[in-house]
SELO-420663 format. One record per residue (C-alpha): residue number from 1; residue in one letter; x, y, z. Coordinates in steps of 0.25 Angstrom, whole numbers, plus 5000, padded with zeros to 4 digits. Example, Ala and Ser with C-alpha at 12.3 -4.5 7.8 and 13.67 -1.06 7.14 Angstrom:
% residues 2
<r><nr>1</nr><rest>a</rest><x>5049</x><y>4982</y><z>5031</z></r>
<r><nr>2</nr><rest>s</rest><x>5055</x><y>4996</y><z>5029</z></r>
This chain:
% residues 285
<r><nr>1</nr><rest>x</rest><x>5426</x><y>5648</y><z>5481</z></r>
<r><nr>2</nr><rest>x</rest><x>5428</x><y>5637</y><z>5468</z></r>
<r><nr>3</nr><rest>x</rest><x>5421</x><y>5648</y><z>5459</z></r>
<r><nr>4</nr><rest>x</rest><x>5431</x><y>5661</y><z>5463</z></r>
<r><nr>5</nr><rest>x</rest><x>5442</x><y>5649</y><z>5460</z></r>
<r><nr>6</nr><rest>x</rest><x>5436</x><y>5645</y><z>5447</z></r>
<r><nr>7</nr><rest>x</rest><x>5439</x><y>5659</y><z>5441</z></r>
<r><nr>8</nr><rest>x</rest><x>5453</x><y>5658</y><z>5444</z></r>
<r><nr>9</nr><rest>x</rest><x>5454</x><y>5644</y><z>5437</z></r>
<r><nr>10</nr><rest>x</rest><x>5448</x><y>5652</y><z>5424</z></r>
<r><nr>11</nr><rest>x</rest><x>5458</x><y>5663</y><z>5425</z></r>
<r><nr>12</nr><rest>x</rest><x>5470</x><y>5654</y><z>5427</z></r>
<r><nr>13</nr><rest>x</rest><x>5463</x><y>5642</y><z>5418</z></r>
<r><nr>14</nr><rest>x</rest><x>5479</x><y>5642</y><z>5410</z></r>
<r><nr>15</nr><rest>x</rest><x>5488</x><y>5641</y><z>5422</z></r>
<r><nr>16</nr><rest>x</rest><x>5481</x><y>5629</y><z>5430</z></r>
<r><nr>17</nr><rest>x</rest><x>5484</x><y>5626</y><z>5444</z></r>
<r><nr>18</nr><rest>x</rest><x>5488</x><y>5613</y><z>5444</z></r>
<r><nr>19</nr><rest>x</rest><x>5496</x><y>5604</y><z>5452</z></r>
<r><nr>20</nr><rest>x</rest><x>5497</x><y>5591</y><z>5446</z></r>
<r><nr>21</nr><rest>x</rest><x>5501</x><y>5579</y><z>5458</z></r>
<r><nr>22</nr><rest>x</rest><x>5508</x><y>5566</y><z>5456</z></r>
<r><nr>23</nr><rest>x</rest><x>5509</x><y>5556</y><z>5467</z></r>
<r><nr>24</nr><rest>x</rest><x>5519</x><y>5544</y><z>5463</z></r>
<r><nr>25</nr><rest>x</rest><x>5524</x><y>5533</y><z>5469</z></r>
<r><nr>26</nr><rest>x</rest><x>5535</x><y>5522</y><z>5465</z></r>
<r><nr>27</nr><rest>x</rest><x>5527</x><y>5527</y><z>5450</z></r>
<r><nr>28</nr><rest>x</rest><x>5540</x><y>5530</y><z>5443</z></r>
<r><nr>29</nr><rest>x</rest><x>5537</x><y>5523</y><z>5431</z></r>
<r><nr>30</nr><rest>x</rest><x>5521</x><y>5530</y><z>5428</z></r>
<r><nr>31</nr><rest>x</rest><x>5526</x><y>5544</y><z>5434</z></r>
<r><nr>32</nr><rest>x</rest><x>5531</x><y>5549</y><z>5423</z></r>
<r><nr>33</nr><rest>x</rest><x>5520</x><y>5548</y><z>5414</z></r>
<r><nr>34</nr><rest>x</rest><x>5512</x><y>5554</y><z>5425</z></r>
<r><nr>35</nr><rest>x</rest><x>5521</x><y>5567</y><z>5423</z></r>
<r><nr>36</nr><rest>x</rest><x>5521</x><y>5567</y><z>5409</z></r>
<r><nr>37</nr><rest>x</rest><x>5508</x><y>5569</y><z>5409</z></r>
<r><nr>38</nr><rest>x</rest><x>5506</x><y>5580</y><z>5417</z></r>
<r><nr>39</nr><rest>x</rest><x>5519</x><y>5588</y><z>5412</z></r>
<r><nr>40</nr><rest>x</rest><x>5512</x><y>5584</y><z>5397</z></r>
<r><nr>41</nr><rest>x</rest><x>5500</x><y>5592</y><z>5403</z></r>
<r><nr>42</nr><rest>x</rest><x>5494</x><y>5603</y><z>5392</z></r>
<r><nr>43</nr><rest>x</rest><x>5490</x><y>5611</y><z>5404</z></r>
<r><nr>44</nr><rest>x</rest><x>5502</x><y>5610</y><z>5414</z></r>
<r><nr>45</nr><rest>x</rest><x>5500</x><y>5610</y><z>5430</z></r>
<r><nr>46</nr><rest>x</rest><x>5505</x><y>5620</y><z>5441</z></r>
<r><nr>47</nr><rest>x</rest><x>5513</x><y>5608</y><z>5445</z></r>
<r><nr>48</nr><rest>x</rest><x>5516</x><y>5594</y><z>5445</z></r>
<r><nr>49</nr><rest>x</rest><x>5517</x><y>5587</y><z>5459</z></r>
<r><nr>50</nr><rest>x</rest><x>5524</x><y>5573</y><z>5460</z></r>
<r><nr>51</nr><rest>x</rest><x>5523</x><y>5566</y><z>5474</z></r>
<r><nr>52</nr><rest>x</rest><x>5532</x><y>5556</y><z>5477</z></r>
<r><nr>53</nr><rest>x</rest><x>5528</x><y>5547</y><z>5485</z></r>
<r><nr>54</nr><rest>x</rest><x>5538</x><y>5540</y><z>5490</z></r>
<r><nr>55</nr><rest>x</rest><x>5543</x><y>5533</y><z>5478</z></r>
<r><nr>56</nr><rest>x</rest><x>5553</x><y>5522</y><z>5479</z></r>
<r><nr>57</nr><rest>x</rest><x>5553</x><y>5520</y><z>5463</z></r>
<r><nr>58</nr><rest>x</rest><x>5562</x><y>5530</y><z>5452</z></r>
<r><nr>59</nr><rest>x</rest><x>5550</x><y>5540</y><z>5454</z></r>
<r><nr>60</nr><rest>x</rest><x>5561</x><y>5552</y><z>5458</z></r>
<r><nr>61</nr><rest>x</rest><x>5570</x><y>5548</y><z>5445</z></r>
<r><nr>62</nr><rest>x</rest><x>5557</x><y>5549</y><z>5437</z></r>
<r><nr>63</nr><rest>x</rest><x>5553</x><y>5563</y><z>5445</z></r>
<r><nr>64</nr><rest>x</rest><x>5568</x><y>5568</y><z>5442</z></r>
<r><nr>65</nr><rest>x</rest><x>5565</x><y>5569</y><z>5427</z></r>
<r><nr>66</nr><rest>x</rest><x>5553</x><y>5580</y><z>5430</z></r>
<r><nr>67</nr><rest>x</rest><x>5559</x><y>5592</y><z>5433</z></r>
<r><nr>68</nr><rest>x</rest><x>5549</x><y>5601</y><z>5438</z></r>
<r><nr>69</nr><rest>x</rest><x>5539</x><y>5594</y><z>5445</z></r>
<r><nr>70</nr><rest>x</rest><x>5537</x><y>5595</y><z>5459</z></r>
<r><nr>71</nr><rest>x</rest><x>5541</x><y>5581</y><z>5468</z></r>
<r><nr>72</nr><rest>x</rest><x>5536</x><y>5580</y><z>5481</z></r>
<r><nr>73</nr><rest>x</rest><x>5543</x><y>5567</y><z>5488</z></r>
<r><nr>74</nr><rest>x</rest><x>5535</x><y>5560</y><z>5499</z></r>
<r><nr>75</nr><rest>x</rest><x>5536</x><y>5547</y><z>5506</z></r>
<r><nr>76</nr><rest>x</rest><x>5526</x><y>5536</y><z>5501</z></r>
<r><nr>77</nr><rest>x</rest><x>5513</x><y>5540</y><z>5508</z></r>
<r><nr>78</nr><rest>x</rest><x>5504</x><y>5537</y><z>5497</z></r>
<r><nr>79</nr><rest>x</rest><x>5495</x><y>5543</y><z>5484</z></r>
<r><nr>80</nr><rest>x</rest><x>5486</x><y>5552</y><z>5495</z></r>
<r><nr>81</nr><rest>x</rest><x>5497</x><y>5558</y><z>5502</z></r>
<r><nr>82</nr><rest>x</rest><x>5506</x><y>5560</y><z>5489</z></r>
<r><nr>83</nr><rest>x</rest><x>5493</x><y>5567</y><z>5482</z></r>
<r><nr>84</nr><rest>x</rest><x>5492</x><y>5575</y><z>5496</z></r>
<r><nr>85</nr><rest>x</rest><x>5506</x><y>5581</y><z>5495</z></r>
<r><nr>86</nr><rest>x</rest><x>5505</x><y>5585</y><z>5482</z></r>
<r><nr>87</nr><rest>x</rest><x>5493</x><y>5593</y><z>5485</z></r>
<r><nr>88</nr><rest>x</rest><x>5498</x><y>5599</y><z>5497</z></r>
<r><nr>89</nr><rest>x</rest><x>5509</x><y>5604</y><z>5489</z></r>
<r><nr>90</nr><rest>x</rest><x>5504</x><y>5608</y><z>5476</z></r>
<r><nr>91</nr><rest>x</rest><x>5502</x><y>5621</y><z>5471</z></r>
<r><nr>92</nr><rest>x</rest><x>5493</x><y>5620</y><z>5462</z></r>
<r><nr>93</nr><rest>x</rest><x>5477</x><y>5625</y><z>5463</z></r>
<r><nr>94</nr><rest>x</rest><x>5472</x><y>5612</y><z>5456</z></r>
<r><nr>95</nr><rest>x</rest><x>5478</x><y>5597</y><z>5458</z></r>
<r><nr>96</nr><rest>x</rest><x>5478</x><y>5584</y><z>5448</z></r>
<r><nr>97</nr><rest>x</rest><x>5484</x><y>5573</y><z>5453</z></r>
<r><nr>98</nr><rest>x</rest><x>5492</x><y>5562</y><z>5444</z></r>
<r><nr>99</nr><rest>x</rest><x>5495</x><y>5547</y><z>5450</z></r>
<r><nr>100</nr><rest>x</rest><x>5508</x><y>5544</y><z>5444</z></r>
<r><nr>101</nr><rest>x</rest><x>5503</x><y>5533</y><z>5436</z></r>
<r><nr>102</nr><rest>x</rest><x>5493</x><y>5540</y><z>5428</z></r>
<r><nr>103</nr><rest>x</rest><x>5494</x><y>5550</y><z>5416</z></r>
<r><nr>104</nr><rest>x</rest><x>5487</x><y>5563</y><z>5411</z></r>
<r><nr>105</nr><rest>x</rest><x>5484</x><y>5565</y><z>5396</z></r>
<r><nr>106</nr><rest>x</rest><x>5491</x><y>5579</y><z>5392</z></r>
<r><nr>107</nr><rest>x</rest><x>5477</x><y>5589</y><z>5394</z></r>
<r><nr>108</nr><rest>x</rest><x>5473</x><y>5583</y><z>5406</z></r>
<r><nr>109</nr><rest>x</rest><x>5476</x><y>5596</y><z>5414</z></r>
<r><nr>110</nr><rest>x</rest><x>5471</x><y>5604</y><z>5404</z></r>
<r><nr>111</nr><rest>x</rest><x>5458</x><y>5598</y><z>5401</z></r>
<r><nr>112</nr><rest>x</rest><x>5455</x><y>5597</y><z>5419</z></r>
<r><nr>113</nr><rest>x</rest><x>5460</x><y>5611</y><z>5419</z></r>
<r><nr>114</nr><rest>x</rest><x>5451</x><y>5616</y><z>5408</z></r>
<r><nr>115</nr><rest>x</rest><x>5438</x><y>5607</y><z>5415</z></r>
<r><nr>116</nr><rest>x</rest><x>5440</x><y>5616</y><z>5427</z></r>
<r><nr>117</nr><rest>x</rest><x>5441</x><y>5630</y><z>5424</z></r>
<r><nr>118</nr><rest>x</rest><x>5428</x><y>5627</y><z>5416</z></r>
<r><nr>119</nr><rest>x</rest><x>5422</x><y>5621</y><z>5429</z></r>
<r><nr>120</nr><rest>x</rest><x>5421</x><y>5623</y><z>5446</z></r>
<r><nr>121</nr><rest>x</rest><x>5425</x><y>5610</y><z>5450</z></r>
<r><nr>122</nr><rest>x</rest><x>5438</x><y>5607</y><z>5460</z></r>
<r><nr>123</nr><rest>x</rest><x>5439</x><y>5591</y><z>5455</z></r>
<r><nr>124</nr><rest>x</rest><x>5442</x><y>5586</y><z>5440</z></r>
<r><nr>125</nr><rest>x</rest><x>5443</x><y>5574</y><z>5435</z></r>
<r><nr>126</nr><rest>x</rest><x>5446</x><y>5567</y><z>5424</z></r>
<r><nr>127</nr><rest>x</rest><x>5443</x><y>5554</y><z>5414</z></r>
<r><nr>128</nr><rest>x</rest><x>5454</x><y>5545</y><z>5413</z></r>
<r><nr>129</nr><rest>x</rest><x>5460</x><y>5533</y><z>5406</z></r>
<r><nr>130</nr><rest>x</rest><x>5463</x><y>5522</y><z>5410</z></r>
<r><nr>131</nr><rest>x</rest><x>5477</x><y>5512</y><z>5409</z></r>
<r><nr>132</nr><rest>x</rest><x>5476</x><y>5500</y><z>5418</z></r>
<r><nr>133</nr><rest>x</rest><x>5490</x><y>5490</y><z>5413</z></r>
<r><nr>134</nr><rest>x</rest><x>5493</x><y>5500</y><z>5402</z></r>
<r><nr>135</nr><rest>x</rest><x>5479</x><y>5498</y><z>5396</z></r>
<r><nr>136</nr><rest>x</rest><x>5467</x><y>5508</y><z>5392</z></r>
<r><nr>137</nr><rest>x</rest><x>5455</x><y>5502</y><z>5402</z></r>
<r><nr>138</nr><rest>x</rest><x>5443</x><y>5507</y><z>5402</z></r>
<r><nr>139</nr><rest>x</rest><x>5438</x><y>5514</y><z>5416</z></r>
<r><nr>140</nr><rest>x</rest><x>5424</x><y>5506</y><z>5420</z></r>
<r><nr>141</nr><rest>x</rest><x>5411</x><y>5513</y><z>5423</z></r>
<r><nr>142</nr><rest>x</rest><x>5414</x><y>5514</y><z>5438</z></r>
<r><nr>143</nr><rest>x</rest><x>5425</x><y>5522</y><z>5435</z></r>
<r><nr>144</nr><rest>x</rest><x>5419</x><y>5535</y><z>5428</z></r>
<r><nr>145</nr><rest>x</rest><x>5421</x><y>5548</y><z>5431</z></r>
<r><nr>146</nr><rest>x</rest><x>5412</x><y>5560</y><z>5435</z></r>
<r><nr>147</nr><rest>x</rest><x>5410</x><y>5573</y><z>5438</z></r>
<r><nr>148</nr><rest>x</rest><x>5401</x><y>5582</y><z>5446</z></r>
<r><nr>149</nr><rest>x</rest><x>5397</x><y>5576</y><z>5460</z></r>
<r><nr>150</nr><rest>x</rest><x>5403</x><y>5564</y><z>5460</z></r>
<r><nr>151</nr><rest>x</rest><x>5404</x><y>5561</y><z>5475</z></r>
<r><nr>152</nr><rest>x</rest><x>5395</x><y>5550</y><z>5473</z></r>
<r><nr>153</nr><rest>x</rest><x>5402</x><y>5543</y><z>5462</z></r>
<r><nr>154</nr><rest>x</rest><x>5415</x><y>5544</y><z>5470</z></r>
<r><nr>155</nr><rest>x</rest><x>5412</x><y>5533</y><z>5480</z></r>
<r><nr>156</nr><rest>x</rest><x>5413</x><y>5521</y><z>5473</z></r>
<r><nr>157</nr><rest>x</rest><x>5426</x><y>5522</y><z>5467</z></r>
<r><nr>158</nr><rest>x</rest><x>5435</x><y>5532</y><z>5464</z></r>
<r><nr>159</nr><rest>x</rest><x>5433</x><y>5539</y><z>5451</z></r>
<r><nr>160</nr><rest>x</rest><x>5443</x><y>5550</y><z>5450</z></r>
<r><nr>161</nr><rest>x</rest><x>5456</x><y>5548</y><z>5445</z></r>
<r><nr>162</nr><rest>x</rest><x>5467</x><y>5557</y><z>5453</z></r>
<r><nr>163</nr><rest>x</rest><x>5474</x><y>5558</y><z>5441</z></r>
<r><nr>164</nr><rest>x</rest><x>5463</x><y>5565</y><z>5436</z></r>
<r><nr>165</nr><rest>x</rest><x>5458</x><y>5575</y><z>5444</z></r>
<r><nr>166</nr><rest>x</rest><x>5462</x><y>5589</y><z>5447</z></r>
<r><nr>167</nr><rest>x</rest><x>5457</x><y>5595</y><z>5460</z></r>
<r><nr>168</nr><rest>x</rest><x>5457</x><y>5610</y><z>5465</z></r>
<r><nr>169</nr><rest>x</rest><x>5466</x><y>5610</y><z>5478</z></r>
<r><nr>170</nr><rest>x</rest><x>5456</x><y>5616</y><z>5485</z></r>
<r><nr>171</nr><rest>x</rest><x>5448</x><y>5601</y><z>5486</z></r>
<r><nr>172</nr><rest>x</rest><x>5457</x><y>5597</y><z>5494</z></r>
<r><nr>173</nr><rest>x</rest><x>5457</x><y>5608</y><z>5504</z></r>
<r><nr>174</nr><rest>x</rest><x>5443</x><y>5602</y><z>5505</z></r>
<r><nr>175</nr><rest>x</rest><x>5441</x><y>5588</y><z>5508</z></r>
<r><nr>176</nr><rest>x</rest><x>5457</x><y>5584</y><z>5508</z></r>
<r><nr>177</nr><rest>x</rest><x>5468</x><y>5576</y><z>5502</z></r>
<r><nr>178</nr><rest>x</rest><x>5470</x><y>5562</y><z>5498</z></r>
<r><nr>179</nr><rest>x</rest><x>5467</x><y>5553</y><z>5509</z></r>
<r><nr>180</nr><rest>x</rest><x>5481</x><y>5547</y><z>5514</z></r>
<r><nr>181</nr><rest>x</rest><x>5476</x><y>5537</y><z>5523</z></r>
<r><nr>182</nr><rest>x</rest><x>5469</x><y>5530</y><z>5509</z></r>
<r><nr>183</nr><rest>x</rest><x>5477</x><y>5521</y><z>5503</z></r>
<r><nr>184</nr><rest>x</rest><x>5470</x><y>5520</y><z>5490</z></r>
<r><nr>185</nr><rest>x</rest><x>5457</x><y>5526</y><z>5486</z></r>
<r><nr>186</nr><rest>x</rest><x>5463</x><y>5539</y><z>5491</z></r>
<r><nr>187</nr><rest>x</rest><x>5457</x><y>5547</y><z>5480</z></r>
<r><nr>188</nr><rest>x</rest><x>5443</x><y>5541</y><z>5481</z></r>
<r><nr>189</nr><rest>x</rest><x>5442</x><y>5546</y><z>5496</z></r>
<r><nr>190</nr><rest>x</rest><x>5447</x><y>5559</y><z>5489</z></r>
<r><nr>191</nr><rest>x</rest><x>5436</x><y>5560</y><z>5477</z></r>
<r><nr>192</nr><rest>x</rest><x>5425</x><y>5556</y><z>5488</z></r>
<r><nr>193</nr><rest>x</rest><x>5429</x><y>5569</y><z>5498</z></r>
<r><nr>194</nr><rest>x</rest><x>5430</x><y>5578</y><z>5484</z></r>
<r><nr>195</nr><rest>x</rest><x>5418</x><y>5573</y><z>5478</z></r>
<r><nr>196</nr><rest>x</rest><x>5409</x><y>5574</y><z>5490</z></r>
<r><nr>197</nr><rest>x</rest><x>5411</x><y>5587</y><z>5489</z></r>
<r><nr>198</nr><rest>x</rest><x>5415</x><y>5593</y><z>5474</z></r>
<r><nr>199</nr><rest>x</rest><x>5410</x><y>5592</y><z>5462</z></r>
<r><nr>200</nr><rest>x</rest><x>5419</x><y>5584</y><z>5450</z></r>
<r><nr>201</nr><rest>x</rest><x>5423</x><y>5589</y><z>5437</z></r>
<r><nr>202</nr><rest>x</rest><x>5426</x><y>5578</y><z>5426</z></r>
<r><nr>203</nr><rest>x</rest><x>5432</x><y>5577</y><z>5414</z></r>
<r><nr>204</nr><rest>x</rest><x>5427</x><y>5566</y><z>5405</z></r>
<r><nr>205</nr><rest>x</rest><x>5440</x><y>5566</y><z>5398</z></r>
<r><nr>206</nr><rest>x</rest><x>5451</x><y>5557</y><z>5400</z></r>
<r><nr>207</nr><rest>x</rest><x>5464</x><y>5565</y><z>5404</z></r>
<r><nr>208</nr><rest>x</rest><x>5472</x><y>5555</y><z>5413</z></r>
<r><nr>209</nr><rest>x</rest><x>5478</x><y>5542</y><z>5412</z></r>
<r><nr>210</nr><rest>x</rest><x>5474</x><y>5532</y><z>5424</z></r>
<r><nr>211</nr><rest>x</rest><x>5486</x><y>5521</y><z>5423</z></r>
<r><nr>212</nr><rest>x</rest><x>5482</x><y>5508</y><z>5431</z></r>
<r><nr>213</nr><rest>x</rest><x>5487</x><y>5493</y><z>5432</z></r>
<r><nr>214</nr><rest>x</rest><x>5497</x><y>5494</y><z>5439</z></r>
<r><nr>215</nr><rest>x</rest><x>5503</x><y>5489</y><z>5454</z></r>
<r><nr>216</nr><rest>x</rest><x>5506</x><y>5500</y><z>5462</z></r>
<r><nr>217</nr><rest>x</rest><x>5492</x><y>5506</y><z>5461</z></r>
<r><nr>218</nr><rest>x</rest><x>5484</x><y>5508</y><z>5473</z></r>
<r><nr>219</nr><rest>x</rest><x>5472</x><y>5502</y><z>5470</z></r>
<r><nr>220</nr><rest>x</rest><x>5478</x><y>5489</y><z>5467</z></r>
<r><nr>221</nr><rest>x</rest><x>5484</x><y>5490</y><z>5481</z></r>
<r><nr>222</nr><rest>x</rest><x>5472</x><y>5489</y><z>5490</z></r>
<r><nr>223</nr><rest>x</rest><x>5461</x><y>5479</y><z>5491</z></r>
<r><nr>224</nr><rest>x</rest><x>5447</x><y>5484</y><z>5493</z></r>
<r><nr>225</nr><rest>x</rest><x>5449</x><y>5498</y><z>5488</z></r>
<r><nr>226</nr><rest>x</rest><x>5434</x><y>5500</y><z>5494</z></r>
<r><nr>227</nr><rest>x</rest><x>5441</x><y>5499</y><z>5508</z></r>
<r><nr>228</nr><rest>x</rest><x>5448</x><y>5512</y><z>5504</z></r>
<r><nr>229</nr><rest>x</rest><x>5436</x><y>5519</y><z>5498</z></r>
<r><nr>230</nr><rest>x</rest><x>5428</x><y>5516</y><z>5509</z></r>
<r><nr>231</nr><rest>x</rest><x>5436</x><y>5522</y><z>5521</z></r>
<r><nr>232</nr><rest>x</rest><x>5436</x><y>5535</y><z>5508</z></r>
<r><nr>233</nr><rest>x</rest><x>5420</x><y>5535</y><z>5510</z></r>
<r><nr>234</nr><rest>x</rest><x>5419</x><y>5533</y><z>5525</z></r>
<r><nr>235</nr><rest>x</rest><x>5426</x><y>5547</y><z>5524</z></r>
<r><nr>236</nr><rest>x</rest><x>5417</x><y>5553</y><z>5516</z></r>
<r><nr>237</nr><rest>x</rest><x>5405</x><y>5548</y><z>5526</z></r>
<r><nr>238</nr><rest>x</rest><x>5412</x><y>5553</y><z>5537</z></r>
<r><nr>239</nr><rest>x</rest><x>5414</x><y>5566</y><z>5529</z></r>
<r><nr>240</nr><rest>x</rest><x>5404</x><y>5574</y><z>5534</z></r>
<r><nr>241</nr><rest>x</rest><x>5402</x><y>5581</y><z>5518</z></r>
<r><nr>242</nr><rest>x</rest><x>5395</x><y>5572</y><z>5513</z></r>
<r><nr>243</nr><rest>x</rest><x>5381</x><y>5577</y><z>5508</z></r>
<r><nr>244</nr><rest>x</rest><x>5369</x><y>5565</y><z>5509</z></r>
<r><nr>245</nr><rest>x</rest><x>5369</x><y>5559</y><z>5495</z></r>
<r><nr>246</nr><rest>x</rest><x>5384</x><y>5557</y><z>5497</z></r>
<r><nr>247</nr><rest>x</rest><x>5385</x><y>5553</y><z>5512</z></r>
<r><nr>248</nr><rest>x</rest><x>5375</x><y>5541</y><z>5508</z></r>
<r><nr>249</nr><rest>x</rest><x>5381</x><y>5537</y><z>5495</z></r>
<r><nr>250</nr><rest>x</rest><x>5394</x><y>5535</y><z>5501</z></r>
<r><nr>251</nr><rest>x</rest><x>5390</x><y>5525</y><z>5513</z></r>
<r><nr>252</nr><rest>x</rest><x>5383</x><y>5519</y><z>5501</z></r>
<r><nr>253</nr><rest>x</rest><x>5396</x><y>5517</y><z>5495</z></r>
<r><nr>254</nr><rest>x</rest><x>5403</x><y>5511</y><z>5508</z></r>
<r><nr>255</nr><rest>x</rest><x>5392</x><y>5501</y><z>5510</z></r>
<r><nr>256</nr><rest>x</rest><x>5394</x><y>5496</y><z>5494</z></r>
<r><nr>257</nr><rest>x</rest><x>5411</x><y>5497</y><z>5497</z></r>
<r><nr>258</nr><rest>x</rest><x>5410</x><y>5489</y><z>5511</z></r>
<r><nr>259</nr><rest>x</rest><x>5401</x><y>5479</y><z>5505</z></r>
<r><nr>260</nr><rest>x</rest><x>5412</x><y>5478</y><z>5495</z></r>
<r><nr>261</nr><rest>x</rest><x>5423</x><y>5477</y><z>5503</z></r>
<r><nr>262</nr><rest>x</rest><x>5417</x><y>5468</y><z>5511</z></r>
<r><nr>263</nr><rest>x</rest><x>5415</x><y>5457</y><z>5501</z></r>
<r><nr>264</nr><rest>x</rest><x>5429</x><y>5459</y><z>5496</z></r>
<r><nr>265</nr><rest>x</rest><x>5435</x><y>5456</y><z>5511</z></r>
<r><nr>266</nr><rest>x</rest><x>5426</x><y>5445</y><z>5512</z></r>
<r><nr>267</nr><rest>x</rest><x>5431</x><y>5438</y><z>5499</z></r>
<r><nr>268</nr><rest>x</rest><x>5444</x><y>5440</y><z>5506</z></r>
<r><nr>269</nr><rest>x</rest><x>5441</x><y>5434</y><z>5519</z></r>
<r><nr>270</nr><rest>x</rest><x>5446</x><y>5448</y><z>5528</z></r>
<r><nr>271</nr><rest>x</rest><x>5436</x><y>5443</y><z>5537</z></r>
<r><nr>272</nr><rest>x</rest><x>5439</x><y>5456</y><z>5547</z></r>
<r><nr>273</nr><rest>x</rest><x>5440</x><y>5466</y><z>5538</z></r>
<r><nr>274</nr><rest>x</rest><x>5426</x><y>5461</y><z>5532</z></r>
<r><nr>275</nr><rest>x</rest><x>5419</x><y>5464</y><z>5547</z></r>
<r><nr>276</nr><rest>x</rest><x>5425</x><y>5476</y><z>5548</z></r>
<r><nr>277</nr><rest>x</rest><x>5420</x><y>5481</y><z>5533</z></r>
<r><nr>278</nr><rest>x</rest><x>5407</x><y>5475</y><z>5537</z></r>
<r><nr>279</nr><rest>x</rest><x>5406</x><y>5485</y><z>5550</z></r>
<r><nr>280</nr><rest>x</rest><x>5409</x><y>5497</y><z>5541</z></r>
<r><nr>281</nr><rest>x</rest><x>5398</x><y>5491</y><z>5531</z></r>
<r><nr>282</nr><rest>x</rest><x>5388</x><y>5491</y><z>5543</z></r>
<r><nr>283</nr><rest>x</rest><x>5390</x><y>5505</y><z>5548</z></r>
<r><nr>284</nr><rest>x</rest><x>5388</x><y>5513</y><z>5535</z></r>
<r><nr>285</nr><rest>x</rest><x>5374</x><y>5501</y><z>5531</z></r>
């Protein structure tokens, strides 16, 4: 079914289907460099969605100065479902999502766009830099992208960036949205479900700007963000698509995570939640 589509990509190749998706909240002061960069796009989108989610902060007084971009207003239900409604109501045949604190380079489209057309994958991602507190860092080994079959490489942290990927609608359709119920680690469950299954493209070029440091960001929310991946791959064992190689190396990878997670309850004396960790640990031993 890809290949009858891929023709279509190579005839339309200078009008792109894009809609570009930007979940904010209370992020008034980084969103409008997060527009900038797509409206300073060589290779313009179908549409640029933003979703407010809920925002308490001047986020509709920065919004008021772009004319043009479609606004959906929702109440604070978090990332996942903010990146669900903007799929749900985009138009476009591709998606690439934007977090409101990052930043593309100008040919970032461009450049992802041209990778497709030359290629049958549904998923592209990209290289990225890295700004943690206003400085360049440098991402460690743990943190390096690939392509290709990638399932495996997926499971012990997350290593695509939503600000970098594009993705054709019809993944969704496949194995789902975001997952709501996740607090954090949302898009690992979701590169696990899409990886088990496609193939990746990747760009070994940094086009996107991954801005970190700061308060409001998730992961410096939550304790233990091994808890969260953990309930990501007891759904992919309970899946039912796993093939053998992958159905074994995930349990693998809950063993070594509950080990962790033990030792870190431990240290903090949650005496209960250590036996309740420790029954999971035995089911999946």
């Amino acid at each position: 079914m890809f290949k009858q589509g891929i023709n279509a990509f190579i005839v339309t190749h200078q009008n792109p289907d894009i809609s570009v998706i930007i979940p904010t909240y209370n992020r008034a002061h980084t969103l409008p460099r997060a527009i900038d960069s797509v409206l300073a796009q060589s290779q313009k989108p179908r549409e640029i969605i933003i979703v407010n989610d809920g925002s308490t902060d001047e986020t509709n007084a920065v919004l008021a100065d772009y004319p043009g971009l479609c606004v959906i207003e929702t109440d604070n239900n978090g990332v996942s479902a903010a990146r669900n409604v903007g799929i749900e109501k985009s138009e476009g045949e591709w998606i690439a999502f934007l977090d409101s604190d990052d930043e593309w380079l100008s040919d970032k489209l461009e450049k992802q766009w041209d990778a497709i057309c030359n290629d049958d994958k549904l998923i592209c991602h990209t290289d990225e830099i890295w700004i943690r507190n206003g400085k360049r860092v440098n991402q460690m080994k743990k943190h390096q992208k690939f392509g290709g079959r990638i399932y495996e490489k997926c499971l012990p942290l997350c290593v695509i960036s939503p600000s970098s990927v594009m993705i054709h609608k019809s993944v969704f359709d496949d194995v789902g949205f975001f997952d709501e119920s996740l607090e954090v680690c949302e898009d690992y469950d979701l590169w696990l479900r899409i990886c088990a299954k496609y193939p990746v493209l990747f760009m070994d070029e940094q086009l996107m700007v991954k801005n970190g440091g700061h308060e409001d960001q998730l992961s410096r929310k939550h304790w233990g963000m091994d808890r969260f991946r953990v309930r990501a791959l007891e759904k992919m064992v309970n899946s039912g698509y796993l093939n053998k190689d992958q159905h074994n190396a995930t349990i693998d990878m809950i063993i070594q995570k509950c080990e962790i997670i033990i030792n870190g309850m431990k240290k903090r004396g949650k005496v209960y939640e250590v036996q309740e960790w420790e029954k999971k640990l035995e089911r999946y031993n």
